[in-house]
VEXFIMI-135633 format. One line per field, with one value per residue: x, y, z of N, C-alpha, C in turn; residue number from 1. Coordinates in steps of 0.001 Angstrom, whole numbers, plus 500000, padded with zeros to 6 digits. Example, Ala and Ser with C-alpha at 12.3 -4.5 7.8 and 13.67 -1.06 7.14 Angstrom:
BEGIN
n.x (513190|512850)
n.y (494310|497750)
n.z (507800|507080)
ca.x (512300|513670)
ca.y (495500|498940)
ca.z (507800|507140)
c.x (513200|512900)
c.y (496700|500030)
c.z (507800|507870)
i (1|2)
This chain:
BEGIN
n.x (499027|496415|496588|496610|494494|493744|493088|491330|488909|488689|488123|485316|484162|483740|484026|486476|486968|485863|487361|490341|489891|488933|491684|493392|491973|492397|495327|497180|500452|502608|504653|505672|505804|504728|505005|504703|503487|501991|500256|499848|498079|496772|499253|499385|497152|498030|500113|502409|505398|506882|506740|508146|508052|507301|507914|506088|504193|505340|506058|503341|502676|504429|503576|501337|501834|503116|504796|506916|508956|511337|511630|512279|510448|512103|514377|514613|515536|516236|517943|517662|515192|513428|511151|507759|505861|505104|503204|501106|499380|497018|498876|501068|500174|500963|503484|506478|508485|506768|507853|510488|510040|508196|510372|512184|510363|510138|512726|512933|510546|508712|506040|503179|500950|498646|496981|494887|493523|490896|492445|490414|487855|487828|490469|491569|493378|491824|491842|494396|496958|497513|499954|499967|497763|496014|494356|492905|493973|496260|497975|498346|500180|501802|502978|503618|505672|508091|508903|507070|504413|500667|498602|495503|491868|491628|490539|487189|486315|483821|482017|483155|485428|487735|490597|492339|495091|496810|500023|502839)
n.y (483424|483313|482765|483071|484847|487363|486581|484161|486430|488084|485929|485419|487462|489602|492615|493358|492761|494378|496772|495868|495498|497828|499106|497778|498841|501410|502194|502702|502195|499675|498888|497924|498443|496894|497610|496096|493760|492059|488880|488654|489034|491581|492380|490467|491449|493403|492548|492826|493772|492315|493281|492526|492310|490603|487078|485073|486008|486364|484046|482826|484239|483442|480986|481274|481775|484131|487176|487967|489722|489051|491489|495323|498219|500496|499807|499382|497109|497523|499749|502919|504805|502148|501409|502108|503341|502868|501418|501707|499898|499645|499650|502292|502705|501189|501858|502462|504933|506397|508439|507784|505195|506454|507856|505948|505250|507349|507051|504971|505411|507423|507897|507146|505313|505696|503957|504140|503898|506434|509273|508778|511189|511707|510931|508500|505609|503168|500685|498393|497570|499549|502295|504842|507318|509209|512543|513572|515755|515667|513386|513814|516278|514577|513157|514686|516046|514396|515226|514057|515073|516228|514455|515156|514873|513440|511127|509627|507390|506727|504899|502522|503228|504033|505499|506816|508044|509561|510608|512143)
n.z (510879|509992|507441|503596|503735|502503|500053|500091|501093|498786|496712|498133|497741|499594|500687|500746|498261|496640|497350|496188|493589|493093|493259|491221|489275|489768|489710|487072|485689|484363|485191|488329|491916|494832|497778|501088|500543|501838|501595|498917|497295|495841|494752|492603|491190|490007|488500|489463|490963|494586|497809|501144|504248|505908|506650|506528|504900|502511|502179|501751|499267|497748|497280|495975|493285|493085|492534|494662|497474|500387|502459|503687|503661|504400|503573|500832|498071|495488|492387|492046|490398|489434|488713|487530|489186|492699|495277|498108|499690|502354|504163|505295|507873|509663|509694|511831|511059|508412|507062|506195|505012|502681|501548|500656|498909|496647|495533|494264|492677|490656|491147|493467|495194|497443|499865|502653|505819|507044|509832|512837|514067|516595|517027|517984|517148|514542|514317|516196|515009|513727|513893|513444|511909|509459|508939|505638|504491|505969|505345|502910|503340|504886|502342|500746|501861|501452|498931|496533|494732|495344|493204|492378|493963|497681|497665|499843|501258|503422|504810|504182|505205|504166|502041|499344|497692|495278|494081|492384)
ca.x (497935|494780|496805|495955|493237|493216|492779|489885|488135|488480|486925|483938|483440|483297|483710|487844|487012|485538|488743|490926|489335|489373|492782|493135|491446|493116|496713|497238|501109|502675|506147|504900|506092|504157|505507|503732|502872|501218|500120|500204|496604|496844|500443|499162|495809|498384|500927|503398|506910|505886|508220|507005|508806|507007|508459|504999|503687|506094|505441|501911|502595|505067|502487|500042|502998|503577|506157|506959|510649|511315|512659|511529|510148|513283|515818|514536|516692|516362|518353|517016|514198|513400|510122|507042|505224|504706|501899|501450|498063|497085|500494|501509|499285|502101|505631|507138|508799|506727|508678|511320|509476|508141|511867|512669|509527|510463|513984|512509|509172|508317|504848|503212|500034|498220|495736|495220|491987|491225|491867|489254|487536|488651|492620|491742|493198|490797|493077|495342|497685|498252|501149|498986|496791|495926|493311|493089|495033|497474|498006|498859|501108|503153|504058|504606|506957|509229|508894|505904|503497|499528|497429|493877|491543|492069|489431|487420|485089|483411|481447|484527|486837|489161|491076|492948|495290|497829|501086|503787)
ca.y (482938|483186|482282|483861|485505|488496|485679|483656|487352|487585|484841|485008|488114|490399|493928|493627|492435|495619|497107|495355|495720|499292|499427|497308|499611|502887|501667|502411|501423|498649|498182|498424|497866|496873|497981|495471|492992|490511|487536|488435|489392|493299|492210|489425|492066|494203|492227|493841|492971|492800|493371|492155|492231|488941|485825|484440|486981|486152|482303|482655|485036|482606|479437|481630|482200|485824|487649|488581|489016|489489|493053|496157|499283|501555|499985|498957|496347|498075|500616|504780|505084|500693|501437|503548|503573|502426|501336|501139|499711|499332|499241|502948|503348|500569|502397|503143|506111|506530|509362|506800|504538|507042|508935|504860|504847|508261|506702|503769|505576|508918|507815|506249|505267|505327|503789|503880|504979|508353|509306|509176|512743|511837|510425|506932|504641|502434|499446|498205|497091|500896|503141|506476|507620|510546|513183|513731|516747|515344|512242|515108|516763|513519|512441|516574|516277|513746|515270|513791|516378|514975|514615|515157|515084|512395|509752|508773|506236|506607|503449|501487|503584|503753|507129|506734|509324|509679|511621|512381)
ca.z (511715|508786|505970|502653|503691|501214|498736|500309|501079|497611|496526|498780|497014|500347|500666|500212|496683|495627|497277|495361|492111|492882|493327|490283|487841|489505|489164|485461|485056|484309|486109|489525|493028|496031|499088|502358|499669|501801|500710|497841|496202|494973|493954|492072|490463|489641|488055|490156|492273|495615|498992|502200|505461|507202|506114|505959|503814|501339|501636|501295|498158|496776|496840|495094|492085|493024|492659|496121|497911|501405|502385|504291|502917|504903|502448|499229|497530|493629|491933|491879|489460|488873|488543|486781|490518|493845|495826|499732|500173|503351|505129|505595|509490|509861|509396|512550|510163|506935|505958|505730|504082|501800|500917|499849|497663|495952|495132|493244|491712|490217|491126|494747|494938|499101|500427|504490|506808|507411|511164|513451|514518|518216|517076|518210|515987|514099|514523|517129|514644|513401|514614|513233|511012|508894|507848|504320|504766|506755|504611|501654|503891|504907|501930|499847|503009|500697|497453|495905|494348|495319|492277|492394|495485|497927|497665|501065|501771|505287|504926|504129|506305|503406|502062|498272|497118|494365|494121|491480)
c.x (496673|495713|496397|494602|492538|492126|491196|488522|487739|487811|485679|482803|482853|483876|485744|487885|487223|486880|489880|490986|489373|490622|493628|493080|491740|494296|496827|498967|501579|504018|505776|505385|505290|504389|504515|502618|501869|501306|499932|499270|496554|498173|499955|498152|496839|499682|502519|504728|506416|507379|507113|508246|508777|507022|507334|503910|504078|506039|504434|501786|502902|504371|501307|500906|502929|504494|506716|508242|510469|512256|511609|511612|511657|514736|515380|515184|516809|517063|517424|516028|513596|511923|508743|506503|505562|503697|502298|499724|497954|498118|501116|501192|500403|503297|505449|507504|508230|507358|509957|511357|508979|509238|512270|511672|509975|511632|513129|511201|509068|506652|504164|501269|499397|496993|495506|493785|492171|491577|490366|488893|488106|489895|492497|491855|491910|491033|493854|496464|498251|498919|500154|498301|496495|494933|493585|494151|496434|498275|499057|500290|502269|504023|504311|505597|508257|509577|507908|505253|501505|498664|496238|493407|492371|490461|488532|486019|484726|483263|482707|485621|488275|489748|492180|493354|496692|498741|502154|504684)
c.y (482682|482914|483266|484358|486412|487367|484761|485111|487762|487116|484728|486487|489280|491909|494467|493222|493501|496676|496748|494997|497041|499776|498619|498611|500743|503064|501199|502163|500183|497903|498937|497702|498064|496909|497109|494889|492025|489375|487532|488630|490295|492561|491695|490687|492759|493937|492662|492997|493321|492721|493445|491996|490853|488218|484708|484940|486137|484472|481826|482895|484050|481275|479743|482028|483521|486158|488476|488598|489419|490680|493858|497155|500303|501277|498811|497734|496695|499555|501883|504337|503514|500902|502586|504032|502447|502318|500790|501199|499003|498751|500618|503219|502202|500486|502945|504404|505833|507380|508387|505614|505107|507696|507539|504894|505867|507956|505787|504488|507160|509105|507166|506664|505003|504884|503543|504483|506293|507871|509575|510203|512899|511239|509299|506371|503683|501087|498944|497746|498667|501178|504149|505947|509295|511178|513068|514439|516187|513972|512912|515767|516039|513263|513558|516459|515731|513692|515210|515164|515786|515860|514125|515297|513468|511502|509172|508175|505928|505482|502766|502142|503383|504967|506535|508165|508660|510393|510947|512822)
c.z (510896|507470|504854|502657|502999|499978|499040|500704|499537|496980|496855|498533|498420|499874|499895|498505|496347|496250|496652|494105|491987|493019|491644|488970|487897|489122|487676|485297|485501|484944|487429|490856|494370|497164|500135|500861|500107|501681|499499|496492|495541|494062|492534|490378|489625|488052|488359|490925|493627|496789|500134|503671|506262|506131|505647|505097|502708|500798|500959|499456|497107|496390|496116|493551|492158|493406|493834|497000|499291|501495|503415|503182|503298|503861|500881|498280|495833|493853|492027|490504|488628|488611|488301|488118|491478|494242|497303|499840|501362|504587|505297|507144|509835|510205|511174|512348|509075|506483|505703|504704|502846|500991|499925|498440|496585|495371|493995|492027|491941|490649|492281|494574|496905|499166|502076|504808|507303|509034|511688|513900|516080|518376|517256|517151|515500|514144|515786|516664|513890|514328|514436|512313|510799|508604|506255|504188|505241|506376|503532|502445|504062|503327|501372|501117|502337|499372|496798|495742|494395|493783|491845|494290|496306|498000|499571|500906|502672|505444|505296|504977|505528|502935|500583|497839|496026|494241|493089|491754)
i (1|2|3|4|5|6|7|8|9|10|11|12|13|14|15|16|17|18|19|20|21|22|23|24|25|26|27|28|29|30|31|32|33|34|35|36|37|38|39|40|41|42|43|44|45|46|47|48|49|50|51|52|53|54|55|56|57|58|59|60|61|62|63|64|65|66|67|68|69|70|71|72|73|74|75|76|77|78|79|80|81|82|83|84|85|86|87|88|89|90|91|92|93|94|95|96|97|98|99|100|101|102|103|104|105|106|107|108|109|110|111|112|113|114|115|116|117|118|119|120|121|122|123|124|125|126|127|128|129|130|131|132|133|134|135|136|137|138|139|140|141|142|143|144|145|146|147|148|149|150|151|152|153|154|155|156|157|158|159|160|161|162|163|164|165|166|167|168)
C-alpha cells in the first residue's frame, strides 16, 4: 500500500533514519540474517540475507537489489548454524508465536539481535498492527525462554518508543 517507505523515510532523513543507522552501527557481524526483512532497507544497511513473509515486501526489496527471499520466520529455509546472527527489527510484536519464531532464529544464529516497543504501563498496545508487546524484563524473559543468554542492559528509548536488546 506505501511502497518502499523505509527507504523514502530514509532519505528524507526522519527519525527512522537515526533508527536505522543505529541499528547499522550496533550490528557488528558480517553474515547476517534479517528475519521480517521488509522492503528491504536495514537488510540492505546491513549487508544482510533478508526473509520476508509478504510477497510485496520482497518485491519492493528485490527492485532496490536486496537480497531478500520470501519465507516465514516459523520455518527458516537454511541449514542449523548458516549464520554469525540474526536480527528481528521491528517484527517480533508481530509473531503470532515468537517463541516459535525465536527457537527458528536460535537454529540458524548463535546470536539475535531485537528491536520492538516497550509495553505500555496500562498493556495497550502501541499499534494495532501488534499481537503483544513486552517490558524490558519481559522481552529478556521471552527470548532466555529459547536458549539465548541476554547480553548487556536492554536499550530503551521513551521518546522513540523503541527498546534494543542483544542475546547470545
Amino acid at each position: 500500500k506505501y511502497g518502499a517507505y523505509h527507504w523514502k523515510q530514509y532519505a528524507d532523513g526522519s527519525k527512522y533514519k537515526t533508527h536505522a543507522e543505529r541499528v547499522r552501527e550496533w550490528v557488528k557481524e558480517k553474515n547476517v540474517l534479517d528475519i521480517g526483512a521488509g522492503d528491504g532497507l536495514i537488510t540492505s544497511l546491513l549487508g544482510a540475507t533478508g526473509i520476508e513473509y509478504e510477497p510485496e515486501g520482497v518485491r519492493l526489496a528485490k527492485e532496490k537489489g536486496v537480497n531478500v527471499i520470501q519465507g516465514d520466520a516459523y520455518h527458516l529455509p537454511f541449514p542449523d548454524a548458516s549464520f554469525e546472527a540474526c536480527t528481528m527489527i521491528d517484527v517480533l510484536e508481530h509473531f503470532d508465536d515468537p517463541v516459535a519464531a525465536l527457537k527458528e532464529a536460535r537454529r540458524v544464529a548463535p546470536i539475535l539481535y531485537v528491536n520492538t516497543p516497550p509495553k505500555k504501563d496500562d498493556g495497550t498496545l502501541t499499534d494495532k498492527f501488534h499481537v503483544q508487546e513486552w517490558s524490558p524484563q519481559g522481552l529478556v524473559n521471552l527470548v532466555e525462554s529459547v536458549g539465548y543468554k541476554h547480553d548487556g542492559g536492554v536499550l530503551v528509548y521513551p521518546k522513540e518508543k523503541m527498546m534494543y536488546a542483544r542475546f547470545i
